[in-house]
N, C-alpha and C positions, 0 to 999 in steps of 0.2 A: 862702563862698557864702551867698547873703542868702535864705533862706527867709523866705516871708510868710503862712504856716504860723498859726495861733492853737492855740500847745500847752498842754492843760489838764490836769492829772495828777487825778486821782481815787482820795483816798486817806483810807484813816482806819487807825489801828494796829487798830483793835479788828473782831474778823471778825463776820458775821451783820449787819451793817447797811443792807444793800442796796447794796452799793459796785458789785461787778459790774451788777446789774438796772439799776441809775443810769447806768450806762458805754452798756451797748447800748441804752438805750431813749434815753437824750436822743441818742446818737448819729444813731438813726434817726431822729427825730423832727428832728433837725437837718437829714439828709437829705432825708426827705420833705420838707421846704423848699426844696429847691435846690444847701444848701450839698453840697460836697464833703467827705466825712469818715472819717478811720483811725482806726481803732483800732488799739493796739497792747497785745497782752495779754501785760502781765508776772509774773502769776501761775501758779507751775507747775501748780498745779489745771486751770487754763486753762480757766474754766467762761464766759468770756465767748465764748471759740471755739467751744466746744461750746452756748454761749445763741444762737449766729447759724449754727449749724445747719454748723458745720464740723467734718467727717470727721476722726480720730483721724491715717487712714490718709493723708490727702489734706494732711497738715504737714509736706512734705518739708522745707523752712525755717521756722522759726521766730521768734522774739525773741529767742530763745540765739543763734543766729547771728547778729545786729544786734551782739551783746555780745561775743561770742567770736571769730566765726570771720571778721568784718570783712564779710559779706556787705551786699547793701542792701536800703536799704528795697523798691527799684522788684524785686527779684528774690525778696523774701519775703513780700510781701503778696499775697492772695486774696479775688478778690468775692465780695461776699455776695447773700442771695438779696435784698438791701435797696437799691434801684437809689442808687448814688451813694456805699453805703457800701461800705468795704475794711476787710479786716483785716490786722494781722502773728499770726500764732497763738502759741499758747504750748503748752509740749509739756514733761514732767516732767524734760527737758534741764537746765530754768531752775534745779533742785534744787544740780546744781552748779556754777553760776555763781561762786559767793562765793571757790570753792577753785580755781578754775581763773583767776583775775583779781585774788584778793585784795592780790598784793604787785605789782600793776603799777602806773608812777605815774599812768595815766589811769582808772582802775579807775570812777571816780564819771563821769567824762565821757564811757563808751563809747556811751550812748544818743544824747548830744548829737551827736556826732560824725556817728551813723547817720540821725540828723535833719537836720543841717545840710547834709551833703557834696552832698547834690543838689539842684537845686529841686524840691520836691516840687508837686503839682497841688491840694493841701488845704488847704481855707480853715481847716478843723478836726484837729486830732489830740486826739485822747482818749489817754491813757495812763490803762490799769487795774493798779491796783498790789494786791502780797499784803497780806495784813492783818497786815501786821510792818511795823517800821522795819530791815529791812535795806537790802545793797546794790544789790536793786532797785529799792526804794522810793527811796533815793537819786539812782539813775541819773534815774529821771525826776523826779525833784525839781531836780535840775539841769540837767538838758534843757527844762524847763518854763518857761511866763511865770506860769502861775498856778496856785492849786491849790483846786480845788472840794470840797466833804466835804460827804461822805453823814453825818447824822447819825441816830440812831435816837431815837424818844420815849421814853424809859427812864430811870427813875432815875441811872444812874451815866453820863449822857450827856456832861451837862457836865466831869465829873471826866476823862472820856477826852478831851473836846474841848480843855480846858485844857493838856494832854498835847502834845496834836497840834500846838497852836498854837506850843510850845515849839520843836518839832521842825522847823517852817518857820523860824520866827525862825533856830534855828541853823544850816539850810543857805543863810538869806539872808545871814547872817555870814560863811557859812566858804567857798561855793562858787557859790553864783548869787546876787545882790544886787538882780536886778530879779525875783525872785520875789513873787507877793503870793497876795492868798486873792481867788480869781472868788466865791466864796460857800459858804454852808451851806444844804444844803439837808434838812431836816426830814424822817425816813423813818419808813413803820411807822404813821402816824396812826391813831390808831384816838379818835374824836369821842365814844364815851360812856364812852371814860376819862379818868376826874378828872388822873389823874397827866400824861396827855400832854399835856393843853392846859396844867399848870402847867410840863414840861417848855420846852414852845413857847413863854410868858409869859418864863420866865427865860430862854430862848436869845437872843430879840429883847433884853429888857433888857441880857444881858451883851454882845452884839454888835451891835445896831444894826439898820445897814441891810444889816449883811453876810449878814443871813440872810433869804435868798429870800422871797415872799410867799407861794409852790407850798408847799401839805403834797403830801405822798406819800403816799394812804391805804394800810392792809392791805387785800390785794387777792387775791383768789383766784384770777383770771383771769392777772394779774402772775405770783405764785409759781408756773401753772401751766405757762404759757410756756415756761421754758427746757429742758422737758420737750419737747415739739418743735420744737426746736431752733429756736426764733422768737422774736425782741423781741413783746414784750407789744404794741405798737401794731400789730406785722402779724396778733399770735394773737387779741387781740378789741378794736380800735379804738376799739369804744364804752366799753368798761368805765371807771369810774374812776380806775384807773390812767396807762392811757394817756394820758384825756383830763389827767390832772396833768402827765405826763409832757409833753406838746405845750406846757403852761402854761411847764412849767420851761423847755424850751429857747425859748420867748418869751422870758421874761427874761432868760438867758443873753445872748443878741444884743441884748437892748436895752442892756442892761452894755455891752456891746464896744464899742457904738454911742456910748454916753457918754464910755466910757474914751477911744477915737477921735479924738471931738471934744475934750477934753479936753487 
């Protein structure tokens, strides 16, 4: 079955770098444009479900059941209060995934599967992955066409991004081959420290063009968000955050748009 789907995983091994806040905000901001877009959240924490304002109680299907129990996407996904955006939720189910799928031989391909079997209506999918390299992080690494990273201004940024890079390379080896990197995208800006503009200096120099022109400021209105259970761009639109966020998913689409024509 030919899904025409743009699946973008969002992932970094290392936690606290705004991976989730990245997930629902460009998500929305993707929607507020028009597009059609899922998320699917494979984090057991499951704080991007609980960031777009979904009930604990209200999970009767999840992303464990995409993986385990063979259900679909069209029967586990739930709107959100973000017109055009869906989610699949995640529920602390996802904790035993690893051991209930480990020795089977499609174990890395069960996402792919739950992705492909139907035509889906989503010009977008987000997959938000835990902040490990297991075999969540896999699944949608394999189910994916690209993979976007949250990075943070911080000293040991690059050392984890180096990491990461590694970690795509080997599932473009060993299990998807048309995997690539959509971008990096720079989190946590904060402009009167020294360290993060030298951070952001050596990011661009060690990659290019692959890392987005959007900084992501520290944002109070952002961190406060997923406290009522709202993307940052419906909790306060004007803030700097958001408005980076609208920036980011501009160039996201201008990407696709080249890649396209390309």
């Amino acid at each position: 079955m030919i899904n025409r789907s743009r699946i973008i995983t969002i992932a970094n091994q290392k936690g606290g770098v705004g991976k989730t806040t990245t997930a629902i905000n460009l998500a929305t901001a993707l929607a507020a444009i028009g597009e059609q877009v899922l998320i699917v959240d494979l984090d057991p924490q499951g704080n991007a479900s609980t960031g777009l304002g979904i009930d604990r109680r209200d999970r009767a299907l999840s992303s464990y059941d995409l993986l385990v129990a063979s259900n679909t996407v069209q029967q586990a996904l739930l709107p959100t209060a973000v017109p055009n955006l869906s989610i699949v939720p995640s529920t602390m189910d996802l904790l035993g995934v690893e051991m209930e799928i480990a020795q089977q031989p499609d174990r890395v391909f069960r996402l792919k599967r739950a992705l492909t079997e139907d035509v889906l209506p989503f010009t977008y999918i987000i997959l938000d992955c835990p902040p490990s390299f297991n075999l969540l992080t896999m699944n949608a690494m394999a189910a994916a066409q690209s993979v976007l990273v949250p990075l943070q201004c911080e000293f040991f940024a690059l050392e984890g991004l180096s990491q990461l890079l590694e970690t795509v390379e080997q599932v473009r080896r060993t299990v998807n081959p048309s995997l690539d990197i959509q971008g990096i995208v720079l989190t946590m800006f904060d402009a009167r420290n020294n360290l993060a503009q030298q951070v952001v200096n050596d990011v661009r120099t060690y990659l290019g063009e692959k890392v987005y022109q959007t900084l992501i400021p520290r944002n109070v209105r952002v961190s406060e968000a997923p406290s009522y259970g709202k993307p940052a761009i419906l909790y306060d639109l004007k803030c700097a955050g958001s408005q980076a966020y609208l920036q980011l998913a501009s160039e996201v689409i201008q990407r696709e748009r080249r890649r396209k024509a390309a």
